[in-house]
PDB file as gemmi writes it, atoms N, CA and C in Angstrom:
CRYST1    1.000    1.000    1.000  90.00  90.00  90.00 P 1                      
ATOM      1  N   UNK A   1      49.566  40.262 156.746  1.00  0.00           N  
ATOM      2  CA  UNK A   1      49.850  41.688 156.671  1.00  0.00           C  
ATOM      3  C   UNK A   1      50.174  42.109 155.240  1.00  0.00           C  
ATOM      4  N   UNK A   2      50.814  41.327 154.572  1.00  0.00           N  
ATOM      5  CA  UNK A   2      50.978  41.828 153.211  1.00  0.00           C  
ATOM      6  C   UNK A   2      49.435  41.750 152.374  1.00  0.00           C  
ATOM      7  N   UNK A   3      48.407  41.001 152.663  1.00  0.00           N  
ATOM      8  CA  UNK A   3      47.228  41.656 152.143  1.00  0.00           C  
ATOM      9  C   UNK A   3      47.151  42.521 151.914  1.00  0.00           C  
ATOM     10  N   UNK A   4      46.926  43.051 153.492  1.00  0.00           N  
ATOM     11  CA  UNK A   4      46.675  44.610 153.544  1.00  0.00           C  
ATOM     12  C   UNK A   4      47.131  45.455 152.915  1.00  0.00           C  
ATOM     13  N   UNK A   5      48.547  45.309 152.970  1.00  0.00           N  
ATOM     14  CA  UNK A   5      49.458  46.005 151.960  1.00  0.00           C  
ATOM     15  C   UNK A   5      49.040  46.640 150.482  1.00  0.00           C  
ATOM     16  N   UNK A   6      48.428  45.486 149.931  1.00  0.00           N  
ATOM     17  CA  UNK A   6      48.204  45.376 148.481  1.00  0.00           C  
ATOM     18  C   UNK A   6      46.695  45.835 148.616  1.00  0.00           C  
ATOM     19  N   UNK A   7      45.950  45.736 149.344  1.00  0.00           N  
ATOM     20  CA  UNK A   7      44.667  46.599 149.362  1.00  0.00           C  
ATOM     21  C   UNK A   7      44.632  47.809 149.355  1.00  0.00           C  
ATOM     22  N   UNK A   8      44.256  48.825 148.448  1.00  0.00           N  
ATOM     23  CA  UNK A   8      44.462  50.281 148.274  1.00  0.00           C  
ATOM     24  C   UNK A   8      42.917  50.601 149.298  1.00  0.00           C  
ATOM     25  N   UNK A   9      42.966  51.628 148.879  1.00  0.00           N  
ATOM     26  CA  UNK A   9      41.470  52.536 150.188  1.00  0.00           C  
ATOM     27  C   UNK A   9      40.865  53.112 148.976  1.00  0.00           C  
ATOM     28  N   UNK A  10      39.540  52.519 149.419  1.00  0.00           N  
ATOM     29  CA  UNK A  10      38.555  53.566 148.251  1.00  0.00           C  
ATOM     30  C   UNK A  10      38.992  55.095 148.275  1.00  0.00           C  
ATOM     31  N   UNK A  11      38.532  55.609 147.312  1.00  0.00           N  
ATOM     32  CA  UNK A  11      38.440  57.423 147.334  1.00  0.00           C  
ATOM     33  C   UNK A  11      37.568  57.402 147.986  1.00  0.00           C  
ATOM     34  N   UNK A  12      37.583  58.599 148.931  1.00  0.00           N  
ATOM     35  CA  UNK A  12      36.806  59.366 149.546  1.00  0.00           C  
ATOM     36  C   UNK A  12      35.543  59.694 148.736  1.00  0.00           C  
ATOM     37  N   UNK A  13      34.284  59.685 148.619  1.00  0.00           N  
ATOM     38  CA  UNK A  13      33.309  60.389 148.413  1.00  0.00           C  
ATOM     39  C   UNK A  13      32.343  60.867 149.116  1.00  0.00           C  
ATOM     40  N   UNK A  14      31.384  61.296 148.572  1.00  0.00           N  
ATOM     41  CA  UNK A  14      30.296  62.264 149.760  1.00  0.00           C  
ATOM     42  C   UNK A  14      28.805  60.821 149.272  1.00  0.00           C  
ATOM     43  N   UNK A  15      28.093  60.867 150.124  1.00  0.00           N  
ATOM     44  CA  UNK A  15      27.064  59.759 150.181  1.00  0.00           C  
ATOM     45  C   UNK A  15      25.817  60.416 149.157  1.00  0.00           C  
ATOM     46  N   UNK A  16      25.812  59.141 148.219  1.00  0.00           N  
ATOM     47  CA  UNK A  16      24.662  59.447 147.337  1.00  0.00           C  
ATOM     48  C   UNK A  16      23.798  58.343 147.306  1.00  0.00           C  
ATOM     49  N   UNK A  17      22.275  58.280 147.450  1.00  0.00           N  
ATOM     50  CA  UNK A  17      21.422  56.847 147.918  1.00  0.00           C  
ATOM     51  C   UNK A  17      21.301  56.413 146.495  1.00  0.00           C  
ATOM     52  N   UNK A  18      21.558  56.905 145.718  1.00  0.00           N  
ATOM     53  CA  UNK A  18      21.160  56.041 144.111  1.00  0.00           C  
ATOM     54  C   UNK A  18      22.564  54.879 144.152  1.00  0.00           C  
ATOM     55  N   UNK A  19      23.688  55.482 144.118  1.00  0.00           N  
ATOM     56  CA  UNK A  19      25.134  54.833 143.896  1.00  0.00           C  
ATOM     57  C   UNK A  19      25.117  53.509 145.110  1.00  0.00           C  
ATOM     58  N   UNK A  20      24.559  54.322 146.704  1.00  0.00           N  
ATOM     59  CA  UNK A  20      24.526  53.357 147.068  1.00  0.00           C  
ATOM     60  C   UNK A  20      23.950  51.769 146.901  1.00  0.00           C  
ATOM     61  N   UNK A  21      21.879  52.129 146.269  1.00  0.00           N  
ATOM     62  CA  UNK A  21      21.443  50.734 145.731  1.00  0.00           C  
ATOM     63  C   UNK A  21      21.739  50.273 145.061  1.00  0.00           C  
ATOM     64  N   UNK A  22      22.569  51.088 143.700  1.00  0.00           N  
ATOM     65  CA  UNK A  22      23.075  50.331 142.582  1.00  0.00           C  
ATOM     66  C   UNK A  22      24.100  49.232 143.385  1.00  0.00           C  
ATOM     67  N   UNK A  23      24.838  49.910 144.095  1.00  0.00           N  
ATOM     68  CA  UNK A  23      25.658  48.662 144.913  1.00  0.00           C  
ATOM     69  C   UNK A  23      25.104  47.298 145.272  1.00  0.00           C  
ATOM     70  N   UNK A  24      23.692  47.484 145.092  1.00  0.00           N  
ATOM     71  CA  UNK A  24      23.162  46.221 146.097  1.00  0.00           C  
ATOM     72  C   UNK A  24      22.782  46.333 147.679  1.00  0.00           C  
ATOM     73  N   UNK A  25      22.832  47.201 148.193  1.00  0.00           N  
ATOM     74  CA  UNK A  25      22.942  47.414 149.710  1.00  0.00           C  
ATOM     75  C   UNK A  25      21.550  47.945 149.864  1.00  0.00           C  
ATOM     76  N   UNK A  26      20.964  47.932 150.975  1.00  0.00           N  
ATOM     77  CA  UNK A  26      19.511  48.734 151.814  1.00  0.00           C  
ATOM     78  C   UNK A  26      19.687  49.692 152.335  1.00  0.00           C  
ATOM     79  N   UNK A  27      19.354  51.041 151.963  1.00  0.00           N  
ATOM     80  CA  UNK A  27      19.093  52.207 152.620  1.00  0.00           C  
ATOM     81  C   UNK A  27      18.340  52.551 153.260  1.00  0.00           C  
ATOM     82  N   UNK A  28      17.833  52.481 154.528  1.00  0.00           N  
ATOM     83  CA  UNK A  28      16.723  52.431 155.349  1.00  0.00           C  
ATOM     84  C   UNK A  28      16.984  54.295 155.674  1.00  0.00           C  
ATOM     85  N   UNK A  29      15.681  54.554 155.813  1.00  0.00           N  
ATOM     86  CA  UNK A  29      15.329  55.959 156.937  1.00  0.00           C  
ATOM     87  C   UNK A  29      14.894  55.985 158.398  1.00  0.00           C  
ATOM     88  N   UNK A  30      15.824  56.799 159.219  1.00  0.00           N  
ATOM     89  CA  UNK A  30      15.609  56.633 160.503  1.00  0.00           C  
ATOM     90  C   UNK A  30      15.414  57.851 161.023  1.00  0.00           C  
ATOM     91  N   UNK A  31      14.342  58.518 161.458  1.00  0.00           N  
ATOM     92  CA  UNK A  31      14.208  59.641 162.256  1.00  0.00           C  
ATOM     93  C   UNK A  31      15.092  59.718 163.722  1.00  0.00           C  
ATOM     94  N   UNK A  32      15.481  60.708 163.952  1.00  0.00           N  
ATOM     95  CA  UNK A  32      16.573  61.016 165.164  1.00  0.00           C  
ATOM     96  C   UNK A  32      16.165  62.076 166.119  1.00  0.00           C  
ATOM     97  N   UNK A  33      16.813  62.367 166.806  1.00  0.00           N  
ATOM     98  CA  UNK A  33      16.609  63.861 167.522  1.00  0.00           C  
ATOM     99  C   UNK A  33      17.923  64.481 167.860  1.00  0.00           C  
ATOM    100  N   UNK A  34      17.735  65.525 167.611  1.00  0.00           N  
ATOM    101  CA  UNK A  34      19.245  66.554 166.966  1.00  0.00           C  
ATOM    102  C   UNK A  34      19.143  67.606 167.662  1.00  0.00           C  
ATOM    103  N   UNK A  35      20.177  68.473 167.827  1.00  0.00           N  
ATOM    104  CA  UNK A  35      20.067  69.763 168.643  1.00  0.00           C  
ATOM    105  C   UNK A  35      18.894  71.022 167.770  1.00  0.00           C  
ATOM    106  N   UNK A  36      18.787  70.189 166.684  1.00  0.00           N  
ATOM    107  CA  UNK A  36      17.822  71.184 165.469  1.00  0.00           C  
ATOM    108  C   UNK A  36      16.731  70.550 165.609  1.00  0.00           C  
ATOM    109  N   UNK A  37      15.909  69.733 166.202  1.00  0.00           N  
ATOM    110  CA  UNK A  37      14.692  69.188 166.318  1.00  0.00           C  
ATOM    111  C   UNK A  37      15.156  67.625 165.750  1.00  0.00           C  
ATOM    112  N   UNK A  38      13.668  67.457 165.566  1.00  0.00           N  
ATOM    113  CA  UNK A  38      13.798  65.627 164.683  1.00  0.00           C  
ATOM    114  C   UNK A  38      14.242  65.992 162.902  1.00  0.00           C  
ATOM    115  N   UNK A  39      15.507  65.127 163.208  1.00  0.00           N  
ATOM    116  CA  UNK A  39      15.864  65.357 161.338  1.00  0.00           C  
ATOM    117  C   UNK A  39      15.612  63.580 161.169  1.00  0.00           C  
ATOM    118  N   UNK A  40      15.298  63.415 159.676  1.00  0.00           N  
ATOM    119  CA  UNK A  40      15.697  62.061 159.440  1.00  0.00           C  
ATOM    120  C   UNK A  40      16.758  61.844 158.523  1.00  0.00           C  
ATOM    121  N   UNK A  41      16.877  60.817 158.407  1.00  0.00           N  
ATOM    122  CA  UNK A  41      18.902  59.870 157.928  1.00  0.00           C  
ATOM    123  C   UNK A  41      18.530  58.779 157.143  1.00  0.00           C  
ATOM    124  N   UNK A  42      19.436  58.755 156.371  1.00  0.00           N  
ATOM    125  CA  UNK A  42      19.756  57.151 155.789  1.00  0.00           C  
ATOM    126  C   UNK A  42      20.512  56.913 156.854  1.00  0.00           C  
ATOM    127  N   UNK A  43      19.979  54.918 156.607  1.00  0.00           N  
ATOM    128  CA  UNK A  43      20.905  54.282 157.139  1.00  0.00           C  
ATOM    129  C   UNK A  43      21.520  53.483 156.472  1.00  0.00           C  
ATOM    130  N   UNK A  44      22.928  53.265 156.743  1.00  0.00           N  
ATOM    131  CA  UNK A  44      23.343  51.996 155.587  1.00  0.00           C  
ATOM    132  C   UNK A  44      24.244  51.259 156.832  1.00  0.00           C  
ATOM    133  N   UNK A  45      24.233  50.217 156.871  1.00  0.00           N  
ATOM    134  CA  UNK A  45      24.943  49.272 158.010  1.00  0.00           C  
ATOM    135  C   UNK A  45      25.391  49.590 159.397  1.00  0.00           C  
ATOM    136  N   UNK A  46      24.392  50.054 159.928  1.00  0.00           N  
ATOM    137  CA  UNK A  46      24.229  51.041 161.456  1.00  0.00           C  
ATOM    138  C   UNK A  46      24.626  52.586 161.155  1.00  0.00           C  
ATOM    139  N   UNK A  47      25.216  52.986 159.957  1.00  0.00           N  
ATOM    140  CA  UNK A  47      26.005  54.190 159.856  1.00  0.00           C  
ATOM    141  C   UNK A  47      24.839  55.377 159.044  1.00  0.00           C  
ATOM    142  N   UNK A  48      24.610  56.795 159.660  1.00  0.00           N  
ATOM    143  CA  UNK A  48      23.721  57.040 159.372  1.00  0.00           C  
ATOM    144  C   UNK A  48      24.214  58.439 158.648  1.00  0.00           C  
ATOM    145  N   UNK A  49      23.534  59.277 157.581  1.00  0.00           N  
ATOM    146  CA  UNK A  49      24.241  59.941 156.582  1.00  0.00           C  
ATOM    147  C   UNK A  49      22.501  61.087 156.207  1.00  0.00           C  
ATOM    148  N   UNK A  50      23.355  62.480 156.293  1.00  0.00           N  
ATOM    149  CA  UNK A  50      22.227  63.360 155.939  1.00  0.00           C  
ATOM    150  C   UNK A  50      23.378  64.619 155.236  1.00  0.00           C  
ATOM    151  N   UNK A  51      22.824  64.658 153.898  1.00  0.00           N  
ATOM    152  CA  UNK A  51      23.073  65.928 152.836  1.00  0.00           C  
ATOM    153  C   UNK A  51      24.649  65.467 152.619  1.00  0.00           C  
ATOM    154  N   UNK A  52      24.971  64.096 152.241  1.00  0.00           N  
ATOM    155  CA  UNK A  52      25.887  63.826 151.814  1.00  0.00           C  
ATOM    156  C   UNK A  52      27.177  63.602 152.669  1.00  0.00           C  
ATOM    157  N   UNK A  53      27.041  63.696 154.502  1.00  0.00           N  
ATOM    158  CA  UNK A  53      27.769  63.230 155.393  1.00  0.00           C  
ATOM    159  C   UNK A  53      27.302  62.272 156.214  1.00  0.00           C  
ATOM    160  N   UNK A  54      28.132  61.481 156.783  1.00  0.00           N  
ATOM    161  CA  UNK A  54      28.007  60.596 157.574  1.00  0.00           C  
ATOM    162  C   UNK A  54      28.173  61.543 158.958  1.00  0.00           C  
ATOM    163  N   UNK A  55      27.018  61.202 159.897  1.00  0.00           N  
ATOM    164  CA  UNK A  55      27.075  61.307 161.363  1.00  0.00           C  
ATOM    165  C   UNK A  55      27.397  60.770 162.448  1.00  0.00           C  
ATOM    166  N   UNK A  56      29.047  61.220 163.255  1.00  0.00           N  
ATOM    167  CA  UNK A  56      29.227  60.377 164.152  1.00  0.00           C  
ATOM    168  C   UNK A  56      28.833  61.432 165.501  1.00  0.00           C  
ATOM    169  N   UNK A  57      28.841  61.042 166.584  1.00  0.00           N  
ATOM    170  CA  UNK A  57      29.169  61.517 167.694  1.00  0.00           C  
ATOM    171  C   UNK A  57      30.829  61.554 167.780  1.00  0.00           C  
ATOM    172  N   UNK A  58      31.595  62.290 168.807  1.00  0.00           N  
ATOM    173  CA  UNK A  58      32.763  62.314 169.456  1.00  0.00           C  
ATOM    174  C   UNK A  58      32.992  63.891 169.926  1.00  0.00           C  
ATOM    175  N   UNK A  59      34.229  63.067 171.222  1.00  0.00           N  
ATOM    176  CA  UNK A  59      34.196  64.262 172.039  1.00  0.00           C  
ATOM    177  C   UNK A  59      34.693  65.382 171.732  1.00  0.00           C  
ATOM    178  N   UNK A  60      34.513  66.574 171.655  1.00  0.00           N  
ATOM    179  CA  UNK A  60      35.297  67.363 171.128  1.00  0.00           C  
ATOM    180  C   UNK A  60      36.764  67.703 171.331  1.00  0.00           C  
ATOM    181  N   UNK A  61      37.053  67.246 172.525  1.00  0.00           N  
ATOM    182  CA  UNK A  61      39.059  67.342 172.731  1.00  0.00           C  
ATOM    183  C   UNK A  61      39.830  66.482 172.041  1.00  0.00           C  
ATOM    184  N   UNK A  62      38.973  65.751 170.967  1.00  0.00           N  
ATOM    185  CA  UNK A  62      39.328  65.181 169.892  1.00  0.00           C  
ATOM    186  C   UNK A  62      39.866  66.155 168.613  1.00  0.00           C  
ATOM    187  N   UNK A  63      39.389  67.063 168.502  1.00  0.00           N  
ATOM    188  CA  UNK A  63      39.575  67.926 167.190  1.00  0.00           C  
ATOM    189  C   UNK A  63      40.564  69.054 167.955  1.00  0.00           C  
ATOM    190  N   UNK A  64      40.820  69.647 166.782  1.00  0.00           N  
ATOM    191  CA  UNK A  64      41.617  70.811 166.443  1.00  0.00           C  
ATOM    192  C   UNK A  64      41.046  72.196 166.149  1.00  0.00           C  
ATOM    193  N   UNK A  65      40.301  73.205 167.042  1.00  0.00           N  
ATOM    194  CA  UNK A  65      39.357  73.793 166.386  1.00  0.00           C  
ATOM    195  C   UNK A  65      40.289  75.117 166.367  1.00  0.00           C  
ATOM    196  N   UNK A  66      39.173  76.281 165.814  1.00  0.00           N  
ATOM    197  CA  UNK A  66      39.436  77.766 165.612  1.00  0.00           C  
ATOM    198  C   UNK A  66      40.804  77.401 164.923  1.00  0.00           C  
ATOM    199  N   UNK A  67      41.660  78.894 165.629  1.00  0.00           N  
ATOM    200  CA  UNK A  67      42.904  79.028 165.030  1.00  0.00           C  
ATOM    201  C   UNK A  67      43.565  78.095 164.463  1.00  0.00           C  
ATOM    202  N   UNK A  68      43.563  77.019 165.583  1.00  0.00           N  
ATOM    203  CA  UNK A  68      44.689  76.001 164.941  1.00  0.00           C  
ATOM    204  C   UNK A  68      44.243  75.163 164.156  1.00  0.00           C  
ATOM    205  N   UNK A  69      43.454  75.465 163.094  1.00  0.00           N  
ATOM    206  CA  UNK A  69      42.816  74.701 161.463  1.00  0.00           C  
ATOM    207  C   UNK A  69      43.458  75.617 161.268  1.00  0.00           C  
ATOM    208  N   UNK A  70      44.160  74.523 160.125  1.00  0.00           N  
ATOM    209  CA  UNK A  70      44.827  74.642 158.961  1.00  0.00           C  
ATOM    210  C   UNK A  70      44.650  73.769 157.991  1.00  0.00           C  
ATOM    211  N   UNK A  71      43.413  74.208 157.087  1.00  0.00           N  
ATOM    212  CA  UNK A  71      42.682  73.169 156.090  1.00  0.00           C  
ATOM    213  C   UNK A  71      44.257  73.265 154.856  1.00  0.00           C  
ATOM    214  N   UNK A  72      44.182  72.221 154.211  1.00  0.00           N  
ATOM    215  CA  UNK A  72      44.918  72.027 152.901  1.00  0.00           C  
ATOM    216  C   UNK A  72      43.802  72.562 151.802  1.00  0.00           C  
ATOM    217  N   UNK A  73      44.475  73.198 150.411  1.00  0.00           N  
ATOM    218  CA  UNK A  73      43.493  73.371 149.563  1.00  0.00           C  
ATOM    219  C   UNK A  73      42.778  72.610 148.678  1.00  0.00           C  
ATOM    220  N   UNK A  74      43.686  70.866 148.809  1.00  0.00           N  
ATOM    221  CA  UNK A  74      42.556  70.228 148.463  1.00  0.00           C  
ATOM    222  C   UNK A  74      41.333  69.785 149.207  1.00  0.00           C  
ATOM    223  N   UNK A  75      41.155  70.160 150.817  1.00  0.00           N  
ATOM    224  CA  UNK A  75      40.066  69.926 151.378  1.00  0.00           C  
ATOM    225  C   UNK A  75      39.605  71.241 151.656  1.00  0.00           C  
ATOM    226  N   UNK A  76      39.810  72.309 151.092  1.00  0.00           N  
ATOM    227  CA  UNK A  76      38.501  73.260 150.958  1.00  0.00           C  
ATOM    228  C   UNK A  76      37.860  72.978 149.494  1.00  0.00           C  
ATOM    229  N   UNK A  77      38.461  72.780 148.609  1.00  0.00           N  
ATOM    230  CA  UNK A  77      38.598  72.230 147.571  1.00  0.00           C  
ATOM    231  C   UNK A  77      36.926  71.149 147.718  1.00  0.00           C  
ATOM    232  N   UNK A  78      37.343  70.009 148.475  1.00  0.00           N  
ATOM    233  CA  UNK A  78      36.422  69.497 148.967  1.00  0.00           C  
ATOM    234  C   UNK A  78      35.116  70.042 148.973  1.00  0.00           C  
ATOM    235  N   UNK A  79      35.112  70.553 149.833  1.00  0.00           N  
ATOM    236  CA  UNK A  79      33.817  71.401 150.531  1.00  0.00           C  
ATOM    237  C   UNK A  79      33.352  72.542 149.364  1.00  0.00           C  
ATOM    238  N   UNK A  80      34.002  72.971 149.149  1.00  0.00           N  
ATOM    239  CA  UNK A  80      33.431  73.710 147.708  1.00  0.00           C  
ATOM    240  C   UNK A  80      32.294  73.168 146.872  1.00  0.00           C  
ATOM    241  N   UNK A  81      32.851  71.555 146.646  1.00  0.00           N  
ATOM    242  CA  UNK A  81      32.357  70.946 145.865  1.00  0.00           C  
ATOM    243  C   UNK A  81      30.943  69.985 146.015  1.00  0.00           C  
ATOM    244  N   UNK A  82      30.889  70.290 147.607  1.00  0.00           N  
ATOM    245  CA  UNK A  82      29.883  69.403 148.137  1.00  0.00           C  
ATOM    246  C   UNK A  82      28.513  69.025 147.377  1.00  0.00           C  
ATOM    247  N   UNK A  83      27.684  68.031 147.568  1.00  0.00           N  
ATOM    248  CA  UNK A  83      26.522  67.948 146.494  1.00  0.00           C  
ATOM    249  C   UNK A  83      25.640  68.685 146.909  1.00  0.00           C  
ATOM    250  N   UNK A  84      24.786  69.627 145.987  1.00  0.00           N  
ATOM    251  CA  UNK A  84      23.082  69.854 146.592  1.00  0.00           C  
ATOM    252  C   UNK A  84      22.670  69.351 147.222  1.00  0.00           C  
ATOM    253  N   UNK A  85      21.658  69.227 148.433  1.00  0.00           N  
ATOM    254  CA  UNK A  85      20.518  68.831 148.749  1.00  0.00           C  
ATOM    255  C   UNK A  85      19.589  68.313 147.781  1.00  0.00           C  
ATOM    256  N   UNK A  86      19.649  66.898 147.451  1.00  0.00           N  
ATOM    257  CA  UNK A  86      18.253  66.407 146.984  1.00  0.00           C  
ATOM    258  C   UNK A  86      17.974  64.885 147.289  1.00  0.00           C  
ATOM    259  N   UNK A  87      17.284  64.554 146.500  1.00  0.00           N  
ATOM    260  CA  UNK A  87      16.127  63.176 147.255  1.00  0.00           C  
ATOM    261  C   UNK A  87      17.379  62.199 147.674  1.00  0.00           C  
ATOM    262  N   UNK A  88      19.044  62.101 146.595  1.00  0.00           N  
ATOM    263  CA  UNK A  88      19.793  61.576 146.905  1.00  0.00           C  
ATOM    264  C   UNK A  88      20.670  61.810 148.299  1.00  0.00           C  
ATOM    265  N   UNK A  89      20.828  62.884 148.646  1.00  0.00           N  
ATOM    266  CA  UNK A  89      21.289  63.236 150.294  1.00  0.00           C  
ATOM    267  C   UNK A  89      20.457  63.205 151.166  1.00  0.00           C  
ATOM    268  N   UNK A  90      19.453  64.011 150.794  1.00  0.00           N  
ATOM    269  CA  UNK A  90      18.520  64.032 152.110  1.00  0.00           C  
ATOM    270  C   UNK A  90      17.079  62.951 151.871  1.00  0.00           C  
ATOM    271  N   UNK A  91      16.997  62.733 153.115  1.00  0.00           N  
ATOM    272  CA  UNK A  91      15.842  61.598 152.897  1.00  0.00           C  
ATOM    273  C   UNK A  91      14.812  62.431 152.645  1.00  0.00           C  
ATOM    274  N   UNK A  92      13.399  62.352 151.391  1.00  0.00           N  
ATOM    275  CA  UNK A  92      12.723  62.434 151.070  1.00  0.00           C  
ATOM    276  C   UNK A  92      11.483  63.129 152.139  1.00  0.00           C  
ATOM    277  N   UNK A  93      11.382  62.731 153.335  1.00  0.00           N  
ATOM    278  CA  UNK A  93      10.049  63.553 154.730  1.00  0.00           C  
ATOM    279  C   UNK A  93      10.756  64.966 154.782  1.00  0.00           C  
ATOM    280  N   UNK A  94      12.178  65.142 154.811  1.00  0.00           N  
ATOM    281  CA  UNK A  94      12.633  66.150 155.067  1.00  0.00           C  
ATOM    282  C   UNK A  94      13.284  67.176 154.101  1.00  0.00           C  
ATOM    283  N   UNK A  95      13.063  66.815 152.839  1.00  0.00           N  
ATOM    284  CA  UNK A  95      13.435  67.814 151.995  1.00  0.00           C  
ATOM    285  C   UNK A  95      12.803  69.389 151.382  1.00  0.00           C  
ATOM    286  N   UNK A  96      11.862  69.395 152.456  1.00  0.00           N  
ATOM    287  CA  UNK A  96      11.052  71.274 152.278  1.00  0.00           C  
ATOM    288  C   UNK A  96      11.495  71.534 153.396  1.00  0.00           C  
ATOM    289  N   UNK A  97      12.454  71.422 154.313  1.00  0.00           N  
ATOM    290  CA  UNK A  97      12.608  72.036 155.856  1.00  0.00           C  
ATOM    291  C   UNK A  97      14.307  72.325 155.523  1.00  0.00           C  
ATOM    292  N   UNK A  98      14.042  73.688 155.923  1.00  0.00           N  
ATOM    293  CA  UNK A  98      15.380  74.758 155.781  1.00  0.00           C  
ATOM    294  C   UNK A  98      16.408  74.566 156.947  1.00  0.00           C  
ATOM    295  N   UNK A  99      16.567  73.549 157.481  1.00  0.00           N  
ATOM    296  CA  UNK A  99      17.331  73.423 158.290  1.00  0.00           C  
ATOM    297  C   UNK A  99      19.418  73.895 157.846  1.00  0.00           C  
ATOM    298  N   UNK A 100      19.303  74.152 156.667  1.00  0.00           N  
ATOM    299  CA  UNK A 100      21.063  74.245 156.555  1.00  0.00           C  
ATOM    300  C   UNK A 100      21.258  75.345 156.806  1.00  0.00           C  
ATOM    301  N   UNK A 101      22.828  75.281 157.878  1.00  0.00           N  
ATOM    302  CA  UNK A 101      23.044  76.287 158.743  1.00  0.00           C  
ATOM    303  C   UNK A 101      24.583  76.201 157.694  1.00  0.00           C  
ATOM    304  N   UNK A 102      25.131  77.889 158.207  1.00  0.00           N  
ATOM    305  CA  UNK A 102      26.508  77.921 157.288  1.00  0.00           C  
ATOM    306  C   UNK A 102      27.233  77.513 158.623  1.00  0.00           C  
ATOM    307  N   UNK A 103      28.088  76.676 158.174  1.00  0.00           N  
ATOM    308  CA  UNK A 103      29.032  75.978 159.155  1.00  0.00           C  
ATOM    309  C   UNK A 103      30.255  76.761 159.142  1.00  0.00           C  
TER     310      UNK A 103                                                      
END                                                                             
């Protein structure tokens, strides 16, 4: 347990496929089916990532929605800052399709 201790947590970042190969790792593309039609994804170790987020499923009585968000200003902060759309977020078949919706 004191390992752990002494192990700090990466920073948070948003997914970029260049940073990732420089790592050494395989970025594979996987086409899906989405409530928006077929989008495609990186994949990096089962975990799959489009325009700089990772995509999970979960149920929604998991979250906190509407009213009761209460973002901090360093995580709008965040989102402000998010990356463009390009060959590094989005996989390459899908980068002329207008799919971004304002969330």
């Amino acid at each position: 347990k004191s390992d752990q201790g002494s192990r700090r947590r990466a920073q948070p970042r948003w997914f970029n496929r260049a940073d990732i190969e420089a790592g050494g790792l395989v970025v594979n593309t996987e086409r899906r089916f989405t409530p928006k039609g077929y989008l495609t994804f990186f994949v990096v170790d089962s975990e799959s990532y489009r325009d700089g987020f990772l995509y999970k499923s979960f149920k929604v009585h998991w979250f906190e929605t509407g009213d009761r968000v209460r973002p901090l200003e360093h995580e709008l902060q965040d989102w402000r800052f998010a990356p463009p759309v390009s060959e590094n977020t989005r996989p390459p078949a899908d980068l002329g399709k207008q799919d971004d919706a304002v969330l």
